[in-house]
N, C-alpha and C positions, 0 to 999 in steps of 0.2 A: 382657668385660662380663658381670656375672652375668644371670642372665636368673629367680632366684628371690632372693626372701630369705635371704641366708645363717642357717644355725641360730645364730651364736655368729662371734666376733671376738675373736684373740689377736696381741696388740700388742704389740709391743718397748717399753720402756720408754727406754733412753738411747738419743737419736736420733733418736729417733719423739714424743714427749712434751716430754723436756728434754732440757736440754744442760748441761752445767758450764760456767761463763764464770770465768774466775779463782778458781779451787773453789767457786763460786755457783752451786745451781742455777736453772735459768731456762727456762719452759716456749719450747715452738718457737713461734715463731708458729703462729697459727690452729689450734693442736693441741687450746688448752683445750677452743674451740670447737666441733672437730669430734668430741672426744671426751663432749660433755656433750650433740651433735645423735645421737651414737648410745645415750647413755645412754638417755635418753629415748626414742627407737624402741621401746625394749623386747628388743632383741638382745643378748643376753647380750655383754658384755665380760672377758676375761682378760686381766691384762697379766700378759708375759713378762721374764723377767729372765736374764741369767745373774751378776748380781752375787753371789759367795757370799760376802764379806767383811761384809753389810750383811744384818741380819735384815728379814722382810717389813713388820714393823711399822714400824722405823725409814727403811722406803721407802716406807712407804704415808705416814709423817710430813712427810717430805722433799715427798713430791707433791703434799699437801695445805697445807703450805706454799706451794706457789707456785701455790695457784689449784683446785689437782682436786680432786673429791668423792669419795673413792676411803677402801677399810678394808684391812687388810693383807690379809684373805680373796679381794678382789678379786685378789691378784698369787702367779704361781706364779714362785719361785726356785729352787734347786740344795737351799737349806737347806730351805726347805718340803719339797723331791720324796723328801728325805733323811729329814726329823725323820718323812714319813708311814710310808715305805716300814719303818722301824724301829720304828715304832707296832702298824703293820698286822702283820707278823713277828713281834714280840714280842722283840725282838731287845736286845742290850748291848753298847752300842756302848762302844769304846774312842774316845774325839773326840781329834781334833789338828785343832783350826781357830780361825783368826781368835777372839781373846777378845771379838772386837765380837757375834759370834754363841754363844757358848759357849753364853749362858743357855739357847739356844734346847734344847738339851737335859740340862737342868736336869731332866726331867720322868724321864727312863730312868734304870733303875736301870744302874750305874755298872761293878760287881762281875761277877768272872768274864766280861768279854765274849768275846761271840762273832762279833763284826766290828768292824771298823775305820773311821773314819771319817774321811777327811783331804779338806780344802777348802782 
C-alpha cells in the first residue's frame, strides 16, 4: 500500500492497456478508465513498451484509436531509448531494423558510422 503520492507512473502498454483480439486492437477493460482517473490526478504517466517493430507515433495512433488520449511523447520504446541515446552522442548509426521504423532515423547522418544499430 503506498502510503504517499507516488511522483510519476510507468505502465506496460500490451496487457495492461490493450490486448490484440484477432489482430484488433482492444483496450482491457476498465483500463481506459483508470488510465484517464490518473491522467487527471496530475501524476505524471509513462507508458512502456518494448515493441521495437512499431514506431512511438504509430503506438501512440493505435491507442488513441481505441479510446486513450495519449501523444507519442507520452510512450518510451526501444526505438525512442535508441533514436535518443544516438542524438545525445552524436553518433552514425549504421540501422538494420524493421522498415516499419526505419524513418525513425531518417534524422542521422548516415555516412561513416560509428555504431550499429539492430532491432
Amino acid at each position: 500500500m503506498l502510503t504517499k503520492t507516488p511522483l510519476g507512473v510507468l505502465c506496460d502498454i500490451t496487457g495492461v492497456l490493450k490486448n490484440s483480439v484477432e489482430g484488433q486492437d482492444k483496450a482491457i477493460k476498465r483500463s481506459l478508465e483508470a488510465y484517464e482517473r490518473l491522467k487527471k490526478s496530475g501524476i505524471p504517466v509513462i507508458l512502456c513498451t518494448n515493441e521495437s517493430c512499431c514506431s512511438t507515433g504509430r503506438l501512440a495512433d493505435n491507442l488513441r484509436n481505441i479510446g486513450y488520449n495519449v501523444t507519442s511523447r507520452d510512450i518510451i520504446s526501444p526505438i525512442s531509448v535508441i533514436t535518443q541515446v544516438i542524438q545525445d552522442n552524436h553518433y552514425k548509426p549504421y540501422v538494420l531494423v524493421n522498415d516499419r521504423v526505419s524513418p525513425e532515423f531518417d534524422q542521422f547522418e548516415q555516412g561513416k558510422p560509428d555504431v550499429v544499430v539492430s532491432t
